[in-house]
C-alpha distance (Angstrom), angle and dihedral (degrees) to the residues before:
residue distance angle dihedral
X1 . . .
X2 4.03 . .
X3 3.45 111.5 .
X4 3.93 126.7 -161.7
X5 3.75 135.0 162.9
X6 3.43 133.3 -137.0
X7 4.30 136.5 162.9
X8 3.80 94.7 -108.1
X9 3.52 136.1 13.8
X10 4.33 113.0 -150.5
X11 3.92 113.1 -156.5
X12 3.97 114.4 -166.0
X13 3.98 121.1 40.2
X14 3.94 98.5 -144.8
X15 3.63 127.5 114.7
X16 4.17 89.3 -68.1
X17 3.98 102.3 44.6
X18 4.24 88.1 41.1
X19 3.99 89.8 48.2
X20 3.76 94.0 54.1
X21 3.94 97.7 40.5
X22 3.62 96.5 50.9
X23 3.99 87.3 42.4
X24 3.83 87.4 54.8
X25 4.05 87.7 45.0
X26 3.69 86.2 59.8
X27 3.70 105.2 41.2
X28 4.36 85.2 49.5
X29 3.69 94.4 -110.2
X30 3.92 110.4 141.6
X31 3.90 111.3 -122.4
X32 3.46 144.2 173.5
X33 3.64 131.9 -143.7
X34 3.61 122.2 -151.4
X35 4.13 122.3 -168.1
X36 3.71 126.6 175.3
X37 3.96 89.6 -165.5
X38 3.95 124.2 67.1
X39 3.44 122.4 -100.6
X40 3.77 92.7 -110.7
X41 4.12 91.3 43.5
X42 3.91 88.5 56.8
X43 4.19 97.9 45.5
X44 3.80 89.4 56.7
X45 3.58 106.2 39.2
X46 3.95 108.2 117.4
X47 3.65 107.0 -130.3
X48 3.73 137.2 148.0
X49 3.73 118.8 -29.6
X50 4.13 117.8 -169.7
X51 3.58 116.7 82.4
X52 3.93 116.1 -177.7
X53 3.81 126.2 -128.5
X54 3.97 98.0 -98.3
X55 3.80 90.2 50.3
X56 3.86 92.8 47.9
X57 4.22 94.3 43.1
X58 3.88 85.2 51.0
X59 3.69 92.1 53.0
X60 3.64 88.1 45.4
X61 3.93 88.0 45.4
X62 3.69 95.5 56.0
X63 3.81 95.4 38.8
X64 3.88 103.0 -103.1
X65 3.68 99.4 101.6
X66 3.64 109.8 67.7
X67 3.93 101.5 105.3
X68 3.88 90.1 37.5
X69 4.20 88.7 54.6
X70 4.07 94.1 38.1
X71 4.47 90.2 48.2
X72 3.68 107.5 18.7
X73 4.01 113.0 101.4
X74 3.67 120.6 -134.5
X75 3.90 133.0 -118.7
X76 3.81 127.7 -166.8
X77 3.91 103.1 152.7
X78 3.68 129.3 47.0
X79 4.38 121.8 175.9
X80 3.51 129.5 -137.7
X81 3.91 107.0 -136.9
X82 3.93 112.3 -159.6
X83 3.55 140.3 131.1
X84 3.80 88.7 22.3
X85 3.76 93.1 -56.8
X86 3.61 146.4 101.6
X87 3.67 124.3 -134.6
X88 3.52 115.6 -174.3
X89 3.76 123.6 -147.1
X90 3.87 120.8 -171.8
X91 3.36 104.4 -176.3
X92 4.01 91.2 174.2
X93 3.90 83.2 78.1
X94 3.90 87.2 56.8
X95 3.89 104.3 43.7
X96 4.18 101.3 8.4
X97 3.17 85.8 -135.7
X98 4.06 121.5 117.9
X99 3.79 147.6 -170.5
X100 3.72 121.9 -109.8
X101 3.79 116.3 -152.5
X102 3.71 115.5 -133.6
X103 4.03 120.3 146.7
X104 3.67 108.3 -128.9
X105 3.65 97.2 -114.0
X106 4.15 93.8 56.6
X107 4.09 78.9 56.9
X108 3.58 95.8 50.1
X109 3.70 95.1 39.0
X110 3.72 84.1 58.3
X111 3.69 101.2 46.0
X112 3.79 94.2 43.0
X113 3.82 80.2 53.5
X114 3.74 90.4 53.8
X115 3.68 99.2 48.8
X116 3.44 107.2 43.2
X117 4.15 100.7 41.2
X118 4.07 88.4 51.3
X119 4.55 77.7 57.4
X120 3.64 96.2 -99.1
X121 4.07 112.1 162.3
X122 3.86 115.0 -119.9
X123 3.89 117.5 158.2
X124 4.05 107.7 -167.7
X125 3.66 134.0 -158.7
X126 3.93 93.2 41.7
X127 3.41 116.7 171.6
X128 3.92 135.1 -169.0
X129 3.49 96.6 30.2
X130 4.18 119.1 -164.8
X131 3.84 134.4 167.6
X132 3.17 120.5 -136.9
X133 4.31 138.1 -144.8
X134 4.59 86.0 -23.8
X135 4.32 86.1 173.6
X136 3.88 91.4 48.8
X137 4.14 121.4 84.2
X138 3.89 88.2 -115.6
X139 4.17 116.1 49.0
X140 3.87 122.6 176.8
X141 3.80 138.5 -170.8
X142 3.37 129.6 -142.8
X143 4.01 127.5 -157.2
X144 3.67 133.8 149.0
X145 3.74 125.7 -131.3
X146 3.58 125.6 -167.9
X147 4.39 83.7 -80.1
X148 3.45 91.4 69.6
X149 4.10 129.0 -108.1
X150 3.91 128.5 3.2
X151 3.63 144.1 178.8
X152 3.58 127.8 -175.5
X153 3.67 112.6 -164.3
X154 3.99 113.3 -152.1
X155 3.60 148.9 158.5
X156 3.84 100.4 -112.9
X157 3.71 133.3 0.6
X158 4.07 122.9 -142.7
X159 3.87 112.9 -145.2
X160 3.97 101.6 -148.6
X161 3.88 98.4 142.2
X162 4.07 99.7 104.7
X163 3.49 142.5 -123.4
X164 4.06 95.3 -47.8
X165 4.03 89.6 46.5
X166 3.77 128.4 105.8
X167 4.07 101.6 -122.6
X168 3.95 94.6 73.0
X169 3.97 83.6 67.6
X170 3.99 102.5 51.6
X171 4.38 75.9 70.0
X172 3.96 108.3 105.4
X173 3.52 112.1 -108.2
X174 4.06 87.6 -156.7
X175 4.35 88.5 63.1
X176 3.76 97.6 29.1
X177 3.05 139.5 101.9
X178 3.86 132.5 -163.4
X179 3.46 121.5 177.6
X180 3.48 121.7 -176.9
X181 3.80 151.3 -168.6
X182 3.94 132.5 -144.8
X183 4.13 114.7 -167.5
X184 3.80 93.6 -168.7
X185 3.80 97.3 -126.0
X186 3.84 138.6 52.3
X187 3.47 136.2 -137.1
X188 3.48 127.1 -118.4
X189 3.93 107.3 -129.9
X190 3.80 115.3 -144.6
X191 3.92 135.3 -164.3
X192 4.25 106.7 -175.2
X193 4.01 118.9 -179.6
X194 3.85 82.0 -132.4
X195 3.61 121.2 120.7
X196 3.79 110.7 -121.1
X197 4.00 119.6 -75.3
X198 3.79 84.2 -141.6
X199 4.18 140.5 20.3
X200 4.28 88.3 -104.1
X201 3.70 145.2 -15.6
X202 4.02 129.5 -10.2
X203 3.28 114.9 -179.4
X204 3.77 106.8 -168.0
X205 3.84 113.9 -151.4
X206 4.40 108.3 -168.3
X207 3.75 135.3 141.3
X208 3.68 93.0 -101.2
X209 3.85 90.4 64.8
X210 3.87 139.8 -82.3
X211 3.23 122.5 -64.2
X212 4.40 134.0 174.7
X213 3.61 143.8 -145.6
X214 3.88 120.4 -154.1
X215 3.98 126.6 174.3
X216 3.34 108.0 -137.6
X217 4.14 105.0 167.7
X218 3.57 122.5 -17.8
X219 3.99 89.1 -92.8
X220 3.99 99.1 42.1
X221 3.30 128.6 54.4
X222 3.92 126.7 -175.9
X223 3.46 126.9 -135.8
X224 4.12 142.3 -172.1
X225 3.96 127.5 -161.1
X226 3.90 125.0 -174.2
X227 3.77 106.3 -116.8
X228 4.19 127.3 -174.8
X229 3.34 124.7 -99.1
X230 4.08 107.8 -74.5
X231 3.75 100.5 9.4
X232 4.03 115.6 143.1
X233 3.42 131.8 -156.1
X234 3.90 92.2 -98.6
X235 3.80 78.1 69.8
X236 3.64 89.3 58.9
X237 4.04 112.7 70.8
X238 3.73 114.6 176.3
X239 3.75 96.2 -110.5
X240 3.82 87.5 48.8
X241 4.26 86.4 53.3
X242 4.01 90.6 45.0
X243 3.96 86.2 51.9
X244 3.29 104.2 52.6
X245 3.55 90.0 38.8
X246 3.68 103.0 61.9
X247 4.41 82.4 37.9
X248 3.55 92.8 62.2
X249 4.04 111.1 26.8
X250 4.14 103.2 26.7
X251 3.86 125.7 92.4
X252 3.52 126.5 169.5
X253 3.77 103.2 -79.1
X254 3.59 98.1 36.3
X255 3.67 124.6 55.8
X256 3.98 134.0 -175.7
X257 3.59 113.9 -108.4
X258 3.97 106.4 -131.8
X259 3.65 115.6 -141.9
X260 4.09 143.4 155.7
X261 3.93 111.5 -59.8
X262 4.09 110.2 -127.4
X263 3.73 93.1 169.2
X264 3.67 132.2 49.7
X265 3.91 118.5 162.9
X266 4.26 130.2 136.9
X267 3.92 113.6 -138.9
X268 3.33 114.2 -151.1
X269 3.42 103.6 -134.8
X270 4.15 113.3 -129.4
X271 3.49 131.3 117.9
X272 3.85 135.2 -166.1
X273 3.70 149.5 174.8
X274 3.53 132.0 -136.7
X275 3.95 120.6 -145.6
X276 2.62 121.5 -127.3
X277 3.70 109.6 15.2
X278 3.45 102.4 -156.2
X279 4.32 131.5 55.6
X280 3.56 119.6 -172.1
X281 3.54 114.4 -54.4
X282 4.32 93.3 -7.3
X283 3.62 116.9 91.2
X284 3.97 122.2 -170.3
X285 3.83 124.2 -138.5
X286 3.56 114.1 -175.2
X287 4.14 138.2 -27.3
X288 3.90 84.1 9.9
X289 3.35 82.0 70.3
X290 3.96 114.1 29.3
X291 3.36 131.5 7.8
X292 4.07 117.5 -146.9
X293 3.49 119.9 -172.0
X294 4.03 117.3 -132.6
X295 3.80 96.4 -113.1
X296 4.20 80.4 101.8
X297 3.61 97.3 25.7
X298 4.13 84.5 -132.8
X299 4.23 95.1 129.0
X300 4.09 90.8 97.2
X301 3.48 97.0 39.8
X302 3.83 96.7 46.6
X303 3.92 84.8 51.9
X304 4.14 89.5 49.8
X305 3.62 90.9 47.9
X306 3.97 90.6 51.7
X307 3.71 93.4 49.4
X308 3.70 104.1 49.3
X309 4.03 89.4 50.9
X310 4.16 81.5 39.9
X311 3.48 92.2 54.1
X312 3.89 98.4 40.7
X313 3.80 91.3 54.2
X314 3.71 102.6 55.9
X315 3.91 79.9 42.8
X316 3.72 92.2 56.7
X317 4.13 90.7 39.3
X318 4.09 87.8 60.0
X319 4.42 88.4 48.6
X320 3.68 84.9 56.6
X321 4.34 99.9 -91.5
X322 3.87 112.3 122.5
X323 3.88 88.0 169.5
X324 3.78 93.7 87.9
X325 3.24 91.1 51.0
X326 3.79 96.5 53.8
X327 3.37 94.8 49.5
X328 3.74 96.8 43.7
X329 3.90 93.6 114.9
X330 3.72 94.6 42.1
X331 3.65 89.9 56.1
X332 3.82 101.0 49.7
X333 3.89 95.1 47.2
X334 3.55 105.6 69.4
X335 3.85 96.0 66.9
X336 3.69 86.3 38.5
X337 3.32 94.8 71.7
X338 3.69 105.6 35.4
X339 3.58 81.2 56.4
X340 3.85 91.4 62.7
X341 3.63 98.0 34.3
X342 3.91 76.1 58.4
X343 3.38 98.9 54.8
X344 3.63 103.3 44.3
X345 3.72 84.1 54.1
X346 3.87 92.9 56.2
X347 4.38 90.6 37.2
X348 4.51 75.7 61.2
X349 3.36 88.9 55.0
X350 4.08 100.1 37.5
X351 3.68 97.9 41.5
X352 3.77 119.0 28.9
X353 3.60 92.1 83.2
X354 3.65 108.7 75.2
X355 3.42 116.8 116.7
X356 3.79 94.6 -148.2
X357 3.84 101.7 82.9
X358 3.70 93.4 -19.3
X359 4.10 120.6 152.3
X360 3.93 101.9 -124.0
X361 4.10 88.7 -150.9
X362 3.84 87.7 50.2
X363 3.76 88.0 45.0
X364 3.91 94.9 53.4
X365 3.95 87.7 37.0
X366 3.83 82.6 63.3
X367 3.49 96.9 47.9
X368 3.49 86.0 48.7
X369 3.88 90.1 61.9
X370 3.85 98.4 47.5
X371 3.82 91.1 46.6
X372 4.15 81.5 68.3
X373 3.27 95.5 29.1
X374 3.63 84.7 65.2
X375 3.66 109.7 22.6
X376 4.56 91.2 47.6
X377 3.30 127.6 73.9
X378 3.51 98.1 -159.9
X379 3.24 92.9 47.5
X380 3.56 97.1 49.1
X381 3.96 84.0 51.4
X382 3.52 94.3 53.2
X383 3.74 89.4 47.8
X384 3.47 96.5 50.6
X385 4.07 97.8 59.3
X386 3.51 89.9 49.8
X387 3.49 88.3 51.0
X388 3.42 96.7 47.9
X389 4.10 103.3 24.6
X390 2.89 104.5 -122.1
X391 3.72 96.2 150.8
X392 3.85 90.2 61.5
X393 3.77 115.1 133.3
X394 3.39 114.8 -133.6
């Protein structure tokens, strides 16, 4: 078994695990980064793709958002499409504040980019991952690579590798708490080589279900459709997506460009928290530690907002401040759960209409909400900086 040492072992190359290693990098902290993907596997995984204003200026801040500010389109506006109708909403009028549009994968490609051509240590395709003695003063992890054994002894280890990883597990059951949410249906995720029907989101609200429309590039556009309860993709065949597609997001003067379907995957559409997020010497950053669904599109920026106070605590711990470090779960969970309270709000609005075992009270309760959603101002503003964060604490 090769052995090394190093102050803090990161688990998980996404957005969270990447932020926090090259933020170490920078500050002169030594780090590790741990992956169980490839390299290559991890820069072309389509993930999420909106990344609010805070998020971006704190990249930007910290010097890890220069390619996604010089490339990344804006959006300010979104509509509503139901009934037949658009109603546009531009909540960069209400908050000045926008969304920048950046796949995850361009952001990862970038900040893998960053980290390992300034000589910072990643070692991908890891396998049988452990931790190691979290409650003692001197935790390890152990993986193997395709060399054989290691263990890297360290001082803390950051859980960034996501809902399917291993770190989420090493928390106590007997002093944790997990509390989670079912919707009841899924979403059927789509990439189409199609370029978008319109310049940024639709989200179409009808009886037959919800469905969404998401530029992406000006060749690929993204797409969501509501889906029951234990459909598959086999219950999905292209003519069946184009259908309900045009059903629930067309209206006269603005059609849905058809095009060939790269990407066909059902979410199952959950989301939970884990409290606290931290154990002894393991912090989590990220889906290890809450899971959003996409109704909000907050997942990435909930794991950007964990790693920049992640990676500011262990930096204050090394000049001497354990307080940060204390009070790392404390700090993160706030915006956590507005987040969700958020987006169970918006899932009343998006989902409660479907005729198919829809509730007609919740389905006139919704109506309810988009009627002064619409037809308020101040609720419109309060809307829109949830929407858009703006109330996030950096």
């Amino acid at each position: 078994m090769v052995a090394t040492r190093t102050a803090v072992a990161v688990v998980g190359a996404g957005p969270a695990g990447l932020t926090v290693a090259n933020l170490l990098r920078r500050a002169g902290i030594p780090c590790v980064l741990l992956e169980t993907g490839s390299r290559a596997f991890i820069e072309q995984r389509p993930r999420a793709g909106f990344i609010e204003e805070w998020a971006v200026r704190g990249l930007e801040q910290r010097g890890l958002g220069e390619q996604l500010v010089a490339k990344a389109p804006r959006h300010e506006a979104f509509e509503f499409r139901f009934a037949g109708r658009r109603h546009p909403f531009r909540y960069g009028d209400v908050t000045g504040q926008r969304h920048f549009v950046y796949p995850q994968q361009l952001l990862v490609t970038d900040l893998v980019a960053q980290y390992t051509d300034a000589g910072g240590e990643a070692v991908f395709e890891v396998s049988d991952v452990r931790l190691h003695d979290l409650t003692s003063d001197s935790p390890a992890v152990t993986f193997r690579t395709a060399a054989g054994e290691h263990r890297i002894e360290c001082d803390f280890v950051a859980g960034c590798d996501g809902a399917r990883g291993v770190t989420q597990g090493y928390l106590p059951p007997e002093t944790t708490v997990k509390a989670h949410h079912d919707y009841g249906i899924g979403w059927l995720a789509l990439l189409a080589e199609a370029p978008p029907s319109a310049d940024g989101v639709l989200f179409g609200i009808h009886p037959r279900g919800f469905g969404a429309h998401m530029a992406r590039t000006p060749a690929v556009t993204r797409f969501y459709l509501q889906t029951a309860a234990g459909e598959t993709e086999a219950d999905w065949p292209d003519e069946r997506v184009w259908t309900e597609l045009k059903a629930r997001l067309a209206v006269p003067d603005g059609p849905i460009t058809e095009g060939k379907l790269i990407e066909k995957r059902i979410l199952d559409m959950h989301n939970y928290v884990v409290e606290p997020m931290s154990h002894g010497r393991l912090h989590l950053a990220g889906e290890s530690a809450h899971l959003v669904a996409p109704i909000a599109a907050k997942g990435m920026n909930l794991a950007l907002h964990d790693a920049f106070l992640l990676a500011e605590a262990y930096e204050a711990h090394y000049a001497g401040d354990p307080t940060r470090l204390a009070g790392y779960s404390d700090a993160c969970l706030p915006l956590v759960w507005q987040y969700q309270e958020f987006s169970q709000w918006l899932s009343d609005i998006f989902h409660h209409t479907a005729a198919t075992g829809g509730n007609p009270f919740q389905a006139r309760i919704a109506e309810a909400r988009m009627r002064r959603l619409l037809g308020s101002p101040a609720a419109a503003a309060a809307f829109a900086e949830l929407y858009i964060g703006k109330n996030a604490d950096l």
